[in-house]
N, C-alpha and C positions, 0 to 999 in steps of 0.2 A: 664666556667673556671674562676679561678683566677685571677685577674691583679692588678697590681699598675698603676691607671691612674691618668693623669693628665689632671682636668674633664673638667678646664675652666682657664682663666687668672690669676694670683693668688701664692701666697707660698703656698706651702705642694702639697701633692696626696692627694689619698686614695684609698684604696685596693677595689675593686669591680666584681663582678660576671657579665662576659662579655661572648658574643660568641666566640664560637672558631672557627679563619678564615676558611672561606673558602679558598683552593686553586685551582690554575689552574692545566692547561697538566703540565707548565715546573715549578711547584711550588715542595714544600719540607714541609712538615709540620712536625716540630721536636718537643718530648717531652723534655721541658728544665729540666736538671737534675743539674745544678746548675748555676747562674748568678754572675757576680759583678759588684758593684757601680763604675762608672766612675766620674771622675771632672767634664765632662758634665752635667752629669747626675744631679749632684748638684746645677749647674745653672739653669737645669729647676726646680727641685726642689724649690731653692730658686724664681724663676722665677726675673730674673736680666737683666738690659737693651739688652743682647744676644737673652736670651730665649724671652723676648716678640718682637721682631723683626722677632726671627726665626720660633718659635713652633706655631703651628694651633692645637689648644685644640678641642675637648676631642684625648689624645692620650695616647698610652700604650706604656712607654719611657723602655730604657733600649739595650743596643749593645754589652753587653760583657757575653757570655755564652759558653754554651757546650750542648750537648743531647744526644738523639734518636731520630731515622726516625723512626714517628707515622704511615706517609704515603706516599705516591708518588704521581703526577699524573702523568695520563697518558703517559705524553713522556719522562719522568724524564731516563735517564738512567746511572747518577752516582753514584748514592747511591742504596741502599736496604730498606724495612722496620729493623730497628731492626740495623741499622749501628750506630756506634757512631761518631759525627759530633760536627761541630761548623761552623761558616762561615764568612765571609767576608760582613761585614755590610753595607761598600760604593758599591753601587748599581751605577755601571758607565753607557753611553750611548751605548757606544759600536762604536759609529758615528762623534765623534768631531774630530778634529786632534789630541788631546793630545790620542786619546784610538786608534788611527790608525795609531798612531806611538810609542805605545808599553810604551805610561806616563799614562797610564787609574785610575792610583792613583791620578792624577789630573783634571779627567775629567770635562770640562765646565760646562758638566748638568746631577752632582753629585747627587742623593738621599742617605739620609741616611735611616735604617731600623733603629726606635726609634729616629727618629727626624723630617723626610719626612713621616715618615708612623710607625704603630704600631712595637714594638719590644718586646723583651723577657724578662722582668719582668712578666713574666705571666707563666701559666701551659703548653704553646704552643705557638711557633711562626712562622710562612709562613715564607721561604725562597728560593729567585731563582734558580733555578738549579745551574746557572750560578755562584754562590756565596757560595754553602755548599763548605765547607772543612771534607772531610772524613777522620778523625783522627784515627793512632795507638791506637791498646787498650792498649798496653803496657804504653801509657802516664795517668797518673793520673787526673781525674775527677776534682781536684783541680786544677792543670794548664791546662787544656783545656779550664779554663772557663776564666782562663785570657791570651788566646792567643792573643788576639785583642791589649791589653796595652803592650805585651812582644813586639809583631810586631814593634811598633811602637819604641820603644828600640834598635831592633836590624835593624830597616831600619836607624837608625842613626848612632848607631856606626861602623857598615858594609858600610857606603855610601865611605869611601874611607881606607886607610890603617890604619891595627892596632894595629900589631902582633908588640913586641918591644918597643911601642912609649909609651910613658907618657899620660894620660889622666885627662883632669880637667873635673868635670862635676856641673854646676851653679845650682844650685835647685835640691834638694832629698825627691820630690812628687816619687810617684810610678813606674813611666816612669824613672825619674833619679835614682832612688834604681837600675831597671832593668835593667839599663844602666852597672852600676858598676858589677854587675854579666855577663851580657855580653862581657864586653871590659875583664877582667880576663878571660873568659871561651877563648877567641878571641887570650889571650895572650900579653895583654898589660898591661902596670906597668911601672912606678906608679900610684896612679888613687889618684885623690886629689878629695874632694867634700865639696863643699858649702851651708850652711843649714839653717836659723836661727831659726829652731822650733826644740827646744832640743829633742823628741821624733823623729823625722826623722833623726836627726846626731846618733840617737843610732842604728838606722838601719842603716845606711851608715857602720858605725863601724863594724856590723856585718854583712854587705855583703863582706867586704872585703878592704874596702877605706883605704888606708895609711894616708891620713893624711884627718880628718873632719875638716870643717873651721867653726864659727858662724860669718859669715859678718857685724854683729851685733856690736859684741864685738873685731874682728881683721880686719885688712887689708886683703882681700879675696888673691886681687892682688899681694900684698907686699910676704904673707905667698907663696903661688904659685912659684913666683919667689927665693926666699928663697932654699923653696927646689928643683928647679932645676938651681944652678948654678947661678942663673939669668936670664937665657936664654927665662924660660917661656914654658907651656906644648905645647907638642908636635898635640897635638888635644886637642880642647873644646867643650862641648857637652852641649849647651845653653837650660837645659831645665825650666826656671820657670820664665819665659815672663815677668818678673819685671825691669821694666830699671834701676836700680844698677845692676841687675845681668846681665842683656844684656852687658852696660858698662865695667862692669868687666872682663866680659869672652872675650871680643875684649882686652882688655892690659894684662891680662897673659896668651892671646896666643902667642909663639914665633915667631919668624918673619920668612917666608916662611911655618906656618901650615896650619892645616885644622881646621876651625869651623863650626862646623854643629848646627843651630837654629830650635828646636820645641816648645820651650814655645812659648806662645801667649801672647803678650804687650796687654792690654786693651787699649793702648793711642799709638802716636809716641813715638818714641826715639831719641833721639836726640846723635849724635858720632861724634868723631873725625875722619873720613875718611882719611884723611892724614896721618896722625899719626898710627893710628889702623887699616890700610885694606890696602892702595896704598902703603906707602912706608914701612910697612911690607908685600907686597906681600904676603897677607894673600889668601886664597880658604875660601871662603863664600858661604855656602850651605844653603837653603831655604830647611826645612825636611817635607813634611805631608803624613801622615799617615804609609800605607805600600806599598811597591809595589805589584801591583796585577800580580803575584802570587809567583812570587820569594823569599819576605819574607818570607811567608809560608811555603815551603820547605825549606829556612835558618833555622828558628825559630825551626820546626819541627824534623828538625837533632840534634840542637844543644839541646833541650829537652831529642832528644830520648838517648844522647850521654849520658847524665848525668852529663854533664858538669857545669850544672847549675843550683845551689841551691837557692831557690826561696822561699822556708818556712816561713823563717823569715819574709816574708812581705805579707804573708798572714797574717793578724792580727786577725779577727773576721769571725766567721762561725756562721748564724744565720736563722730564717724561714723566709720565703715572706712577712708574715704575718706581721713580726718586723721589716719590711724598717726601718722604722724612727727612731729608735735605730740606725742602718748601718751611715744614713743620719746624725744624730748629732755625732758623734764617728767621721766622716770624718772630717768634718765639725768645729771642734774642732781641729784637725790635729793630732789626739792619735791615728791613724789608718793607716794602709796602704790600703792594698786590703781588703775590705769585699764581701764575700763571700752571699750570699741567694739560700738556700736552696727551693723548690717551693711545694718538701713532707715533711718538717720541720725539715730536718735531715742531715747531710753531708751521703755521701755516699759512 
């Protein structure tokens, strides 16, 4: 089959004719019928002080897709051949406390599929019973294959209340885009959003953001506060790990909210705790990933509901073949979600 690997140490892949896994009794072997490029994905790409710490080459990267059941084994009894699927990529222990007390999204002795072991940039990829998601056909082929970044969207602005309240959200990478269509689909407003790469404030605008900020050129803080009164949003939804923007989203949140953190700092950060957390009696949330499996049914209701227009941030539909077209487009930041196609086609 097909694959995008990444063969050894190094920048770049390259596309190569690999076998197609074997699997076990309780494996899944799914036809990928479409993928998309994650910001992870990018890091190994670029391969950056993360990716060579974390990644063991030659590997077949890639965790955000959709399919078909090619085939089953033997004990498999959730799915069919011929089912349409996607699945759950962090591969938990099933045995630590945090998974036997119902945190299995933060399992101690987490794999990931396309980062611990091969994943779906390819014609097929093995997945454990334990982890396919048997998807509605009713949902389209195009958001199936970004279930995985929506997940993550809606375990954050779901982690506490939302319906009514004001929402700031710091960074309008993909994650933060699908925030703003969730917290609106959720019934919250006003939604403010922080951006500085002119092509993502134009998406923010056309998901629905009342007011886009460029932190660049305005006070993030100042504007935030501005339009609420002063008082400051009601929820901040930390997504773009840059300590201005961590900074920031601790001072215009108002005093008694909720700030929910999923960007990732490359470095510490350094805050005002007194000022910003204790005597705002702020709720400080630590967000990763989804939870295993409650997201999944959020995410999948609020899909099937219609409530949630996600177009726009599909940017590029493209073949396997043409990753590195996908990779600079991102990379660049003129892209949201790209899409790759594995028979050269959207479908």
């Amino acid at each position: 089959m097909q694959a995008i690997v990444k063969p050894g140490p190094g920048p770049g892949a390259r596309l190569e004719h690999v076998t197609v896994p074997e699997i076990g009794v309780q494996d899944v072997l799914v036809r990928v019928r479409a993928a998309s490029i994650c910001g992870t994905d990018l890091h190994i790409y670029k391969w950056d002080r993360w990716s060579a710490r974390r990644i063991h080459p030659p590997l077949v990267f890639g965790h955000e897709f959709c399919g078909v059941v090619e085939k089953i084994g033997a004990e498999v009894t959730a799915v069919r051949e011929g089912d349409f699927v996607s699945a759950e990529m962090h591969v938990s222990c099933g045995l630590c406390y945090q998974c036997r007390t119902g945190q299995s999204h933060i399992c101690q002795n987490v794999r990931i599929i396309g980062i611990d072991s091969d994943g779906c940039f390819a014609d097929f990829v093995k997945i454990p019973q334990s982890n396919i998601w048997k998807i509605d056909p009713a949902i389209p082929v195009d958001y199936a294959a970004i279930l995985d970044p929506l997940g993550n969207a809606v375990h954050t602005v779901l982690a506490g209340e939302i319906a009514g309240l004001s929402v700031a959200i710091t960074g309008c990478g993909p994650i933060g885009l699908f925030s703003i269509a969730v917290a609106k689909a959720c019934g919250a407003g006003p939604i403010f959003a922080t951006e500085p790469h002119p092509y993502r404030r134009g998406l923010a605008e056309k998901m629905g953001a009342a007011l886009v900020i460029d932190p660049d050129k305005t006070d993030a803080v100042e504007a935030v506060l501005g339009a609420t009164a002063g008082m400051g949003a009601d929820v901040v939804l930390e997504m773009s790990g840059h300590p201005r923007g961590v900074r920031q989203a601790f001072k215009m949140l108002r005093r008694g909210g909720r700030i929910s953190l999923l960007g990732i700092p490359s470095k510490s950060v350094e805050l005002d705790l007194a000022s910003d957390v204790i005597f705002k009696g702020a709720l400080v949330q630590g967000i990763s990933g989804r939870r295993m499996f409650q997201t999944w049914y959020q995410m999948q209701a609020l899909v099937k509901s219609g409530a949630l227009h996600l177009e726009p941030l599909i940017t590029d539909r493209i073949a396997l073949k043409d990753f590195e077209k996908g990779m600079d487009l991102l990379l660049s930041g003129n892209a949201s979600k790209v899409l790759m196609y594995p028979d050269g086609k959207p479908q």
